[in-house]
C-alpha positions in Angstrom: -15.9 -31.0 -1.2 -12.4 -32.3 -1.0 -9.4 -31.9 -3.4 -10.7 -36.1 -5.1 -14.1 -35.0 -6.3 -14.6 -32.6 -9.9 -16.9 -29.7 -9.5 -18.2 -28.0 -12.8 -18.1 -24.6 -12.9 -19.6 -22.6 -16.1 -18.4 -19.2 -17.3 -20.7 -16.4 -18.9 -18.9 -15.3 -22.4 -16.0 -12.9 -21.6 -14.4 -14.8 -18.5 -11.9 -12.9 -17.5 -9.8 -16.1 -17.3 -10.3 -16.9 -20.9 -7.9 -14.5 -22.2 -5.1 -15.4 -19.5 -5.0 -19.5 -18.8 -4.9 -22.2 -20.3 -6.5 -25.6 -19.1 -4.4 -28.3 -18.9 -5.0 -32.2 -19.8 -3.7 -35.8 -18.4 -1.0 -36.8 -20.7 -2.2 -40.8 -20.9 0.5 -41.9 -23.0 3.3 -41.5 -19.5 3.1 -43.0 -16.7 4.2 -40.1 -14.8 0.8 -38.2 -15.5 2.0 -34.6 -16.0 0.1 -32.2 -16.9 0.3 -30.9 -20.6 -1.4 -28.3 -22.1 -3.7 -29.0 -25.4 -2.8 -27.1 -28.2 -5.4 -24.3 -29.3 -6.6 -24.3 -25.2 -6.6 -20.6 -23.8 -7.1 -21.8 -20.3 -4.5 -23.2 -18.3 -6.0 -22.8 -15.1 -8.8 -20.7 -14.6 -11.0 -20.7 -11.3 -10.5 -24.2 -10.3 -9.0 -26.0 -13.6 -7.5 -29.2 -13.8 -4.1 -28.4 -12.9 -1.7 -29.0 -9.8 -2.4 -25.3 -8.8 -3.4 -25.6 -5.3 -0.3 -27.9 -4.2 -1.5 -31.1 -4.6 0.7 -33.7 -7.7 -1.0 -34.8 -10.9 -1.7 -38.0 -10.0 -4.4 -36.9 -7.5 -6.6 -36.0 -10.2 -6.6 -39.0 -12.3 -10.0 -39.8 -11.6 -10.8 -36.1 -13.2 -10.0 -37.0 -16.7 -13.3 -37.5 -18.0 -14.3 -34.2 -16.7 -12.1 -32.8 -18.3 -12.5 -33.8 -21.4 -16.1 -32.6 -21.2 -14.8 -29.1 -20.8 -15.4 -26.2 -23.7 -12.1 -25.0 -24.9 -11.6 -21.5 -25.9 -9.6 -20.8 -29.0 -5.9 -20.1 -28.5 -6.0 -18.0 -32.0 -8.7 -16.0 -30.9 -8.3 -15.6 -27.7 -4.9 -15.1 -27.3 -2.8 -13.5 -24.2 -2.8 -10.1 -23.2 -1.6 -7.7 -25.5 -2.1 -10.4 -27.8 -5.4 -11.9 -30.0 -8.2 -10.5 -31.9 -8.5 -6.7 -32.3 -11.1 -4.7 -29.8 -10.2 -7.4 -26.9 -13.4 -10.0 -27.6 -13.8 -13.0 -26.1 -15.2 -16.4 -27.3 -16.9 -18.8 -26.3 -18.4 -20.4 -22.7 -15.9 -22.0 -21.0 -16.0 -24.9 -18.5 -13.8 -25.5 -16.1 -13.0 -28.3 -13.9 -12.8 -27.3 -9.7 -9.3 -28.2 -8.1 -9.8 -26.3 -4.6 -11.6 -27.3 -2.1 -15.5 -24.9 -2.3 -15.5 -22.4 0.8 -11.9 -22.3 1.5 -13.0 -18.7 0.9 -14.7 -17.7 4.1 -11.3 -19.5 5.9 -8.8 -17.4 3.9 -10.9 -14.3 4.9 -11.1 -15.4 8.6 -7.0 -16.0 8.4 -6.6 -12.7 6.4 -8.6 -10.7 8.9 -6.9 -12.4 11.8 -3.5 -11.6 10.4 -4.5 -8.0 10.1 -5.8 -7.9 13.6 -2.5 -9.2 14.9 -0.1 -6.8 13.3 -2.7 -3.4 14.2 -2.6 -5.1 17.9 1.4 -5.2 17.7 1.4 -1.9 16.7 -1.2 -0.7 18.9 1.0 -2.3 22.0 3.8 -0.7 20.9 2.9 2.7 19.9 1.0 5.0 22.0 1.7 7.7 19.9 0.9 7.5 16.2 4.4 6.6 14.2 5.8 9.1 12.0 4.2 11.9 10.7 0.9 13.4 11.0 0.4 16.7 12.7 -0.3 18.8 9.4 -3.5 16.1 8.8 -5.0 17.4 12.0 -4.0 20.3 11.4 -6.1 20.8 8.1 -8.7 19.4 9.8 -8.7 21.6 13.1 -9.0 24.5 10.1 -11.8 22.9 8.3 -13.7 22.5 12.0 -13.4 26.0 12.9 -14.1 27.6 9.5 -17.7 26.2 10.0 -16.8 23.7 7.5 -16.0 26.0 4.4 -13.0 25.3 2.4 -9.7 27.2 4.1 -6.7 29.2 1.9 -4.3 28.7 4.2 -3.1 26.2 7.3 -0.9 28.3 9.4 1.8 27.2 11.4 4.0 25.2 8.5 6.3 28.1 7.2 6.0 31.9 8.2 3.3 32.4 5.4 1.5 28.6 6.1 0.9 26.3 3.6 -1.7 26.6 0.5 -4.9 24.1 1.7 -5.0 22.3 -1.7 -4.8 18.8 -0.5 -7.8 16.7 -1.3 -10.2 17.4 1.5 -12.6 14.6 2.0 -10.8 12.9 5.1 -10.3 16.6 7.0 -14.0 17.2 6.9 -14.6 13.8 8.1 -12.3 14.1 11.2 -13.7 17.6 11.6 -17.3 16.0 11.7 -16.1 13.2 14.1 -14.1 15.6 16.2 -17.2 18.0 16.3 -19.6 15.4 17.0 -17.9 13.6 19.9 -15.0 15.4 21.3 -12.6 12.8 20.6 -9.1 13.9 20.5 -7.8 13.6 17.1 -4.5 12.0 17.9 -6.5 9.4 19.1 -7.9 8.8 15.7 -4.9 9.1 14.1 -3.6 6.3 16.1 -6.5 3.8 15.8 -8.4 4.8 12.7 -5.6 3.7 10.4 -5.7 0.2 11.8 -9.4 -1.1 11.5 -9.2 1.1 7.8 -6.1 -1.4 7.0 -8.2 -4.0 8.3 -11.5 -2.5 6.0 -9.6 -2.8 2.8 -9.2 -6.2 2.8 -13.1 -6.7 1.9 -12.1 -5.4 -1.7 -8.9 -6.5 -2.0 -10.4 -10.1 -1.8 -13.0 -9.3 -4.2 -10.2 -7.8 -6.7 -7.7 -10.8 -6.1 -10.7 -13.2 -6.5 -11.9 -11.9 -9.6 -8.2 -12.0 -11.2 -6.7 -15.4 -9.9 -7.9 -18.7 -10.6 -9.2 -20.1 -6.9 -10.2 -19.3 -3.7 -6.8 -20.7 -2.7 -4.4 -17.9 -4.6 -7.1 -15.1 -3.4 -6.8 -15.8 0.2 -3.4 -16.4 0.6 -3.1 -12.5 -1.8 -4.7 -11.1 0.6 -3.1 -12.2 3.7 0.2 -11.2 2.1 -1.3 -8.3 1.4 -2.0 -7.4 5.1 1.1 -8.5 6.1 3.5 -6.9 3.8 5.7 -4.4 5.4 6.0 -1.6 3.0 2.1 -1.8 3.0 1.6 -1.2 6.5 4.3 1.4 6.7 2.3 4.1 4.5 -1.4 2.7 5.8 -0.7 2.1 9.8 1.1 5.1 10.4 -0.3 8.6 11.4 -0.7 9.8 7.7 -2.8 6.5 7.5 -5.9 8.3 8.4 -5.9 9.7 5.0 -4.0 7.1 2.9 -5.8 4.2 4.1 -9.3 5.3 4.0 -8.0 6.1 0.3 -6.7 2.5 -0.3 -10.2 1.4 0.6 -12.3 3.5 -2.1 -9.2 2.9 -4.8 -9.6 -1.1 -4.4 -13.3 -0.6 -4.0 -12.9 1.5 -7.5 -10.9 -1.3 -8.9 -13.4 -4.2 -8.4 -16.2 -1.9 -10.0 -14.0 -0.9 -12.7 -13.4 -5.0 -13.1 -16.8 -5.3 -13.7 -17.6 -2.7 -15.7 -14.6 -4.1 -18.3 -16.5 -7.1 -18.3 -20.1 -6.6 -18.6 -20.8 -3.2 -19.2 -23.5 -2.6 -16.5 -24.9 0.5 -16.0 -24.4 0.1 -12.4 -20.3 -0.7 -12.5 -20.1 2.6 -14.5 -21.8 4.5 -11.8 -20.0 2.6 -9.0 -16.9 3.4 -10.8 -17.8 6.7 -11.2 -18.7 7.6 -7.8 -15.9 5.7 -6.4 -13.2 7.4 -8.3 -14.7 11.4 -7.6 -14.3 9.9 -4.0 -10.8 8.9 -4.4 -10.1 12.3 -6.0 -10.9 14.4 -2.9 -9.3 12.2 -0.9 -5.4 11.4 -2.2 -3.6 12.4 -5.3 -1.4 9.8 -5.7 -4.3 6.8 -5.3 -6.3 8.8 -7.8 -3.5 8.4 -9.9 -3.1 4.8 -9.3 -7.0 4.7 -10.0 -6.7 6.0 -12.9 -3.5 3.8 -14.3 -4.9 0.8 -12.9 -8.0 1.2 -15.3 -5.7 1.4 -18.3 -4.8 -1.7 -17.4 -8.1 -3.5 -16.6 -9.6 -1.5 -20.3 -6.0 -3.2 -21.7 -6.7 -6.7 -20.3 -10.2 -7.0 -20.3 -12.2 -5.5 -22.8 -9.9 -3.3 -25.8 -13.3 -2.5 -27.7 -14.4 0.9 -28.2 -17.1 0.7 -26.4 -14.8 -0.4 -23.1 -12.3 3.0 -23.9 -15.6 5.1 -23.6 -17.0 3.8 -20.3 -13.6 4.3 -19.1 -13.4 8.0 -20.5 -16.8 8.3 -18.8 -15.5 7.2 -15.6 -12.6 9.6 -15.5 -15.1 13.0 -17.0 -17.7 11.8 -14.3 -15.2 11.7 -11.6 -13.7 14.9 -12.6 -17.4 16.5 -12.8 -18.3 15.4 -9.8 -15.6 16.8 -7.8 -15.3 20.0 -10.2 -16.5 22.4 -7.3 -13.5 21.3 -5.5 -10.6 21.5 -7.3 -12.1 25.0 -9.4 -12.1 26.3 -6.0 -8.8 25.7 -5.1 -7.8 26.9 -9.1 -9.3 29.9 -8.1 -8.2 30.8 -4.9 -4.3 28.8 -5.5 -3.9 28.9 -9.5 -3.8 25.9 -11.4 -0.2 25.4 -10.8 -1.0 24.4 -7.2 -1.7 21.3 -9.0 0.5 20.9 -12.0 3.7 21.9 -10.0 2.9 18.7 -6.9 3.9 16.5 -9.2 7.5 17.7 -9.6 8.1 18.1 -5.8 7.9 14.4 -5.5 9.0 13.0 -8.7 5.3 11.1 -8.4 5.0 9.8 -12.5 7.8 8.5 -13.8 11.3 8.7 -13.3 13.7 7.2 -15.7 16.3 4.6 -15.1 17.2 5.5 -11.4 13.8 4.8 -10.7 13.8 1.1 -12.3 17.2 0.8 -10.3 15.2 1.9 -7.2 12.0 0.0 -7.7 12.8 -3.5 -8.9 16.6 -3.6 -7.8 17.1 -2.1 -4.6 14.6 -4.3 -2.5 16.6 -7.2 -4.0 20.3 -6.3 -3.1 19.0 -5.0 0.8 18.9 -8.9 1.8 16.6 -8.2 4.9 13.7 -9.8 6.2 11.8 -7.6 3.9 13.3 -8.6 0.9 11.3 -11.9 0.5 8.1 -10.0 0.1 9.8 -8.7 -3.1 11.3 -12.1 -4.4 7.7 -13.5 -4.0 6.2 -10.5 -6.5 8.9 -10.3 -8.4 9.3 -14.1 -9.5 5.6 -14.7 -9.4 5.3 -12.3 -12.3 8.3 -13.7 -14.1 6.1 -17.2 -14.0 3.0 -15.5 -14.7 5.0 -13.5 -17.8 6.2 -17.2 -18.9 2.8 -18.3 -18.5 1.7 -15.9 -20.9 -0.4 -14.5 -17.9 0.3 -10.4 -18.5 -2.4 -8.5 -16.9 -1.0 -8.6 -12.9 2.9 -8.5 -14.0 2.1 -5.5 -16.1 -0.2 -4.4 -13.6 2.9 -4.5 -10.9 5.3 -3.0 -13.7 3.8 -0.3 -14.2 2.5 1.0 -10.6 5.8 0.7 -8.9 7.3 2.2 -11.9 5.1 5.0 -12.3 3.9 5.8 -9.2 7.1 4.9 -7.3 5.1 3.8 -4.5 6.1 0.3 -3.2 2.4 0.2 -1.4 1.1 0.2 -4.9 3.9 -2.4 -6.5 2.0 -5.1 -3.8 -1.3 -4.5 -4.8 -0.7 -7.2 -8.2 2.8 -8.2 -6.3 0.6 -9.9 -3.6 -1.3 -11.8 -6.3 1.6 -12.9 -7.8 3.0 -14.2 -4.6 0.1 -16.2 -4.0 0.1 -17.8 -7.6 3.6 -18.8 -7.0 3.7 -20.2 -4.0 0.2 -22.2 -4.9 0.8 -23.0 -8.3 5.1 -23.6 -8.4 5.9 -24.3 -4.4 3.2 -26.4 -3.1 3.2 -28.5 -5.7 7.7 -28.8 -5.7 6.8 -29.5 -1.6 4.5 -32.0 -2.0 6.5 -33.8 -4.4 9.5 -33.8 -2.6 7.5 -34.6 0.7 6.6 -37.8 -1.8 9.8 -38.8 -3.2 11.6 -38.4 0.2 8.4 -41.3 1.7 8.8 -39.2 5.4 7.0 -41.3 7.9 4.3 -39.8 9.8 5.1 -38.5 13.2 1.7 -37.3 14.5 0.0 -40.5 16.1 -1.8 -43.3 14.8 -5.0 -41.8 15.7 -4.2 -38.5 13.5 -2.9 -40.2 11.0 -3.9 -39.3 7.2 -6.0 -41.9 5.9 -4.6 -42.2 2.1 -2.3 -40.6 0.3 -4.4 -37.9 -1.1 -5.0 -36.9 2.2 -1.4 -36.5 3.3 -0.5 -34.7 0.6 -3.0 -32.6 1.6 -1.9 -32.3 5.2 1.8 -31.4 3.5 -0.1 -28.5 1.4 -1.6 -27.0 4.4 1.2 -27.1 6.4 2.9 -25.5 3.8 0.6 -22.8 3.3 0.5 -22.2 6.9 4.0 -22.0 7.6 3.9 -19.1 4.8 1.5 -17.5 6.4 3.0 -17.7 9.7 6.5 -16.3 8.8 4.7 -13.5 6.7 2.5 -12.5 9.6 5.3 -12.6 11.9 7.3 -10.4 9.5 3.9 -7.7 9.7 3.9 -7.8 13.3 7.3 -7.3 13.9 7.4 -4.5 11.5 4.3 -2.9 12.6 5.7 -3.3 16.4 8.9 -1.8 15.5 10.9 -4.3 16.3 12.9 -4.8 13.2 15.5 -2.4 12.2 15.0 -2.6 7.9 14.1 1.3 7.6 16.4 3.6 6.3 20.1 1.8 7.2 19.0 -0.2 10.1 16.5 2.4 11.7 13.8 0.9 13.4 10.9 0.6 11.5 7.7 2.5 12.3 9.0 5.2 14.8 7.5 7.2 16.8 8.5 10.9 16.2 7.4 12.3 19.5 7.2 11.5 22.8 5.9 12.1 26.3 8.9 14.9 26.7 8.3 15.9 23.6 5.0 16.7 24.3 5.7 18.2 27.7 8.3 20.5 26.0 5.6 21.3 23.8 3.4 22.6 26.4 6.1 24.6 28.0 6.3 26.3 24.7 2.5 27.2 24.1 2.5 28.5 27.4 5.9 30.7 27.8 6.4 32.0 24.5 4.0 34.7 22.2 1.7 33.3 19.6 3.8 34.8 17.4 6.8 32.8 18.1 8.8 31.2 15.1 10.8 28.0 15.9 13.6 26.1 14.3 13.0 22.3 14.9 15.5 19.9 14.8 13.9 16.4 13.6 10.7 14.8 12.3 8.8 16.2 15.5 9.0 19.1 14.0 6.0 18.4 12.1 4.2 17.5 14.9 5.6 21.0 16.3 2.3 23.2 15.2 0.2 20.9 16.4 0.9 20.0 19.8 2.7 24.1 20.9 0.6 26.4 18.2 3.4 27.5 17.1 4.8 28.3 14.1 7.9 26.3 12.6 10.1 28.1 9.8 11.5 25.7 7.6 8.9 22.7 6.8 9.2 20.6 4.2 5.5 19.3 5.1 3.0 21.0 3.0 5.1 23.1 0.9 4.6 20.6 -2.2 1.4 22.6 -2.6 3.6 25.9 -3.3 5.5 25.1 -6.0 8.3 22.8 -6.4 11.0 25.2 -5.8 9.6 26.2 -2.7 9.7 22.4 -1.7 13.1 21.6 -2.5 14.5 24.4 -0.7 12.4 23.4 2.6 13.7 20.0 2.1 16.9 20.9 2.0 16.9 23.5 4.4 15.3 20.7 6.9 17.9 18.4 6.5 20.1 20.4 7.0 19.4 22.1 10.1 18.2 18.6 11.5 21.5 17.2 11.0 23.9 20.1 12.1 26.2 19.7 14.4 27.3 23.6 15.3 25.6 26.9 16.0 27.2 28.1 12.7 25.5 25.3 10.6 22.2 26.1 12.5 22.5 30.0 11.6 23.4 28.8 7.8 21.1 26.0 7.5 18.2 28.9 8.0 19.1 31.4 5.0 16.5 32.1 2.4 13.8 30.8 4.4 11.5 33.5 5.1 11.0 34.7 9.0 13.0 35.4 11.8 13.8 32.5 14.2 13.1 33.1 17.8 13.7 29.8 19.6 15.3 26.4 18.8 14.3 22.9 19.4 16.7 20.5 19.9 16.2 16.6 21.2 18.8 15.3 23.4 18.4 11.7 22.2 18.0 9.8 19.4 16.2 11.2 17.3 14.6 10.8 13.7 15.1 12.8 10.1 12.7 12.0 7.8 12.4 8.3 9.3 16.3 7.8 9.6 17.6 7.4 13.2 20.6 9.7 14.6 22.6 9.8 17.1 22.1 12.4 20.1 22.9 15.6 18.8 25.9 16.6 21.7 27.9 18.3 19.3 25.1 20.9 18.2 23.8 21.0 21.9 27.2 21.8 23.1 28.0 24.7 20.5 24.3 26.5 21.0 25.2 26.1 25.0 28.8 27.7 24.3 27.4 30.5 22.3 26.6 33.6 23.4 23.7 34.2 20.6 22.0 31.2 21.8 20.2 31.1 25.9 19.0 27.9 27.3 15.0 28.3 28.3 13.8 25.3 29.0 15.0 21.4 29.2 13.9 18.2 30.1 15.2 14.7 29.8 14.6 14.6 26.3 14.1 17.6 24.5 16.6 21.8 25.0 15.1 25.1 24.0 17.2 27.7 23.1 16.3 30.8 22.8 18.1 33.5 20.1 19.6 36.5 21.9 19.2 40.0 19.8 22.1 41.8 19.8 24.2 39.6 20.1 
């Protein structure tokens, strides 16, 4: 059905649109035809209303009128805004609604969604044939799990003289384990194409989430292709660690769509769904079970507010915490409970005071990259949605980035928000100006529009594609690292070890004792345990899970020793760390710390080759190992 015909659509009591839009009527008495709202209307433009929300003028929808004015209202006074209304969170009322965009633009904006995601895992497929950043611990954990017969391990070795406690959420480590056991495959394989179709997985949800919150088909799609797309998504669910975090970004969005429904009907089945989605989430990543758990705060605090909605959301969060019980009281046993209560302090994960506000919402904003639109787009959309009296998704966004610090989790509503703003503010403003400015078609007689309507329609999908487009080209280039946004003009999405990496990796787990402790200078020193099986002494990888003290000093110790530039700083760098180190690893190139480029290390290469505590054992073109000299 095209954007001239009126298609009815009828609501069941409790819409979630009713608290959050307002429907708008034709203002007879101008010529101009804008849109006003009615006074004592709570809908301004729910799933297809009567409004220029999907970029096409007013005076398209003349002929709509009477439709309109056939539509059930909703009560301002009762039904409010968010945060606003009757006690409890009730709704009123059936409401009626009058269809703008165009039925089974749905199916399309999947296809396009899907499409984008495809393009920007093939870019960084094509461009990484190792898995970018970090990830050896992961397989690590998993390689434990395998050869423990599947029981729960203490310990991962390798990471520190002592290892690291094995408190980490296990459900993706027994499922590599499984797959590793099953077929053989090499798990660096998986860590570099697993991430990629998950990313691609958890777009099913996301739709579903993004359709039951905005208003049309239109605003969904267009979410969720952002959502794909968006950089600082793709950096945390493409990369090497995204064979955990992805997976988990899949069960969280799956969590939120149940926990949707269950804040507006009540079902028995959402509250199970919910339930057994969130003890999933829980033994698989801490930080999405926390953004689980905040996003249903805000669902209960925009949907529902009733007593009865706070218990089924209590029961959600006891169930999930039952369910997963013989878990996490195993780790309490073996690790104290402090292995959890301390993780939170090692990475300022909840909360964070003003810095954080600075960080989250201001940052992004001064960095003027190619990046920075993504966060102009979120951040404005929820402005308009705030002055739309629209609160769930801004608060939504708020609070996430805020919390959590996470920007993966500020796009989540930020996408949504995007895609309202460019449907419901931009289209519209193009199409307008396309109007005022009478530009003559260039395409051919025979491809002409036929009417007006129809070239502003043409204007409205050539709008929409070129912002698809530029996004997607943005995703790819990121995910192909081909941009240099990260961490003062690093290249984004690097790859931490290499083919000499790898051969001086295999020098070292077959000339040196098991026993062996290593210094590592950059990030592939957490690949370091993985690839030589050998131990690395200061590792700020794992270490959360000890406490945070222990984690600071790691971290500092790390970067330290990663950026030193003498054998003196090296020797420094390495007090207080437990051990006694044997052998250093030094690249000869450029090299990354913590996802930050550096220079060649010459300085540091040339003091370890001058000293006479230091004895070169093996080189290649890109990687040195020194080994230390006793008595010396």
């Amino acid at each position: 059905m095209g954007p001239g015909r009126a298609t009815v659509t009828n609501h069941l009591p409790g819409d979630r649109f009713a608290q959050f839009h307002r429907p708008f009527r034709l203002n007879r008495a101008k010529r101009s035809r804008r849109f006003i709202p009615r006074r004592g209307d709570s809908r301004r433009d729910g799933p297809g209303a009567i409004a220029p929300a999907d970029g096409v003028p007013p005076d398209v929808t003349r002929s709509r009128t009477d439709a309109v004015a056939r539509a059930d209202r909703v009560d301002a006074d009762s039904a409010g805004g968010w945060f606003g209304g009757e006690s409890g969170g009730e709704r009123v009322g059936t409401t009626t609604a009058v269809g703008l965009p165009t039925p089974g633009e749905g199916p399309v904006w999947l296809a396009v969604a899907f499409g984008a995601a495809g393009l920007v895992v093939a870019a960084y497929l094509l461009a990484h044939p190792h898995p970018a950043y970090e990830g050896g611990l992961y397989l690590e954990m998993a390689e434990a799990v395998r050869l423990g017969g599947f029981g729960l391990p203490e310990r991962i070795a390798g990471y520190t003289a002592g290892g690291v406690p094995f408190a980490y959420p296990p459900l993706a480590f027994y499922a590599i384990a499984g797959v590793v056991s099953a077929t053989g495959v090499d798990p660096v394989v998986l860590e570099r194409v697993v991430p990629g179709l998950a990313s691609m997985a958890y777009l099913a949800p996301y739709w579903l989430v993004a359709r039951r919150l905005l208003p049309s088909e239109r605003q969904a799609g267009l979410a969720t292709v952002l959502f794909a797309v968006t950089p600082d998504v793709l950096q945390w669910h493409l990369s090497a660690g995204g064979i955990v975090r992805a997976p988990a970004m899949f069960l969280t969005l799956a969590g939120i769509y149940a926990g949707i429904r269950l804040f507006e009907s009540g079902g028995r089945r959402w509250l199970l769904a919910s339930t057994a989605l969130f003890a999933l989430v829980l033994l698989s990543h801490p930080v999405y079970a926390a953004f689980f758990g905040l996003s249903y705060l805000v669902l209960f605090a925009g949907l529902d507010r009733s007593a009865a909605g706070l218990a089924r959301g209590a029961a959600v969060a006891l169930g999930g915490l039952a369910a997963t019980a013989p878990w996490w009281l195993s780790v309490i046993a073996t690790h104290g409970a402090d292995v959890f209560l301390g993780v939170n302090g090692t990475r300022t994960t909840l909360g964070g005071g003003l810095v954080r506000l600075g960080r989250q919402f201001g940052a992004p904003l001064v960095a003027l990259d190619v990046i920075t639109p993504f966060y102009v787009a979120a951040f404005a959309g929820g402005v308009y949605a705030a002055t739309r009296r629209r609160y769930l998704l801004p608060a939504w966004m708020v609070l996430s980035s805020y919390v959590l610090g996470a920007d993966r989790f500020t796009f989540v509503a930020g996408s949504m928000l995007a895609a309202a703003l460019v449907v419901e503010v931009v289209l519209p403003a193009v199409v307008a100006r396309t109007q005022s400015m009478r530009v003559p078609w260039t395409g051919g007689r025979d491809a002409a529009p036929t009417s007006a309507t129809e070239r502003r329609r043409v204007v409205a999908v050539a709008t929409l594609a070129i912002v698809v487009v530029g996004a997607g080209a943005v995703g790819a280039a990121f995910a192909g690292s081909a941009l240099d946004t990260a961490w003062e003009h690093s290249t984004t999405m690097p790859q931490t070890v290499d083919a000499d990496d790898r051969a001086a990796m295999s020098w070292v787990e077959a000339n040196t004792a098991q026993s062996a402790e290593f210094a590592v200078v950059g990030d592939a020193a957490e690949w370091f345990p993985h690839y030589a099986d050998r131990t690395i002494l200061v590792s700020p990888w794992g270490t959360e899970w000890a406490s945070t003290a222990t984690f600071r000093l790691h971290l500092e110790r790390y970067v330290e020793l990663s950026t030193c530039d003498s054998a003196s700083c090296l020797a420094s760098s390495l007090q207080g760390v437990p051990g006694d180190v044997e052998y250093v690893y030094v690249p000869t190139g450029e090299y990354t710390v913590r996802g930050r480029e550096h220079a060649p290390p010459r300085a540091l290469i040339d003091s370890l080759e001058d000293s006479p505590r230091f004895e070169r054992r093996y080189a290649n073109d890109g990687v040195v190992v020194f080994e230390v000299v006793r008595g010396s």
